[in-house]
C-alpha positions, 0 to 999 in steps of 0.5 A: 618575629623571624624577619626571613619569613618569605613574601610568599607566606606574608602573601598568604596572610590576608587570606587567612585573615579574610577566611577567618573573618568569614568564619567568624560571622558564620558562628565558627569559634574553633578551625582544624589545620586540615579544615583551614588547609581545604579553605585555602586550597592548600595543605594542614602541614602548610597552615601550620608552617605559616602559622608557625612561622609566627608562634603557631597559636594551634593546640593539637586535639583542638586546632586554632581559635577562630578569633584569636587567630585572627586577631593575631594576624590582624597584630601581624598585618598591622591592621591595627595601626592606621598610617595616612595616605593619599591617593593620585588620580581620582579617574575611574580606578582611583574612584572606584578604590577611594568609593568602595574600599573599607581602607579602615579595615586595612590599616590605611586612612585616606587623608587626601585625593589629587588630581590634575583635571579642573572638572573635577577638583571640587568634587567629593569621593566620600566626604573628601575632597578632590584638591589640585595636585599642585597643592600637595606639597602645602597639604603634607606639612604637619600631617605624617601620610606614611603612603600613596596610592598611585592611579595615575598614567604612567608618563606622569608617575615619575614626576609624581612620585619623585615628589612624593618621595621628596616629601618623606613617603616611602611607600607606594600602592602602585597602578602604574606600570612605572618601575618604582623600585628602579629609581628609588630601591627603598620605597615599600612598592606593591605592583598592581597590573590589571592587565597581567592578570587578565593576560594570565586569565586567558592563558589559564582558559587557553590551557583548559581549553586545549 
């Protein structure tokens, strides 16, 4: 695999990949580049650039094999794979992921959730328990977690993940608005803003509007 591939298209991935799901629990054995292109809302010559960049897995006259491609996205995504991570801070955002996501489809398995508040240490999201954040470092001994999940305020992120990355964890799924990559610039880091990206919701709606 072409290890110059743009952020961009490994962005567009789980895209395909989602599409591709739904297009298989609609009956579809087979997809054109054109018909994927107006799926994604991009153009057939991009889909195959993508593609491309990984083997291409097209056969002109018939297009892409719905489950082979996304099988072989799942290959490149990793989905395959199952990496242990922890998640910080069962607050309402931390519950919400570790309640309704099917982190099992997305390569990840949640092997433990922390946090500082004592009403809730005891409790349940799951099946898993909620322990003391004090406790992680005990908890980590024998187990391989590969990733944190981050959602915690931001004064308290730096303590919190310097500890992590102590402890061997390199990767970060990060809610805070604490600069990871400013401190520790080899940790895998994905950012999420919620609030950038309903600040970029009322710009788009300004700009319609105008």
């Amino acid at each position: 695999m072409n290890k110059n591939i743009s952020k961009s298209v490994i962005k567009r991935l789980p895209r395909y990949y989602r599409f591709l799901c739904e297009l298989e629990e609609q009956g579809c054995d087979r997809v054109s580049s054109g018909k994927l292109s107006e799926i994604m809302r991009t153009t057939a010559s991009q889909v195959r650039q993508d593609l491309n960049h990984f083997g291409g897995f097209g056969h002109q006259g018939y297009g892409y094999s719905v489950p082979r491609l996304k099988d072989e996205i799942i290959n490149i995504l990793g989905l395959n794979n199952t990496h242990d991570a922890v998640l910080i801070g069962a607050g309402h955002i931390g519950t919400g992921i570790a309640a309704h996501m099917k982190f099992e489809n997305m390569g990840f398995r949640i092997a433990g959730i922390f946090d500082s508040n004592d009403k809730i240490i005891g409790d349940t999201i799951n099946s898993i328990p909620i322990s003391d954040i004090k406790t992680i470092n005990d908890f980590t001994v024998g187990r391989d977690i590969k990733a944190a999940f981050l959602c915690i305020p931001k004064d308290a992120a730096p303590e919190v993940v310097k500890n992590l990355y102590n402890l061997g964890i390199r990767s970060f799924w990060n809610f805070t608005h604490y600069d990871i990559h400013a401190d520790y610039p080899d940790a895998i880091v994905e950012n999420v803003h919620l609030s950038d990206m309903l600040m970029t919701l009322c710009y788009s709606m300004n700009e319609q509007e105008d």
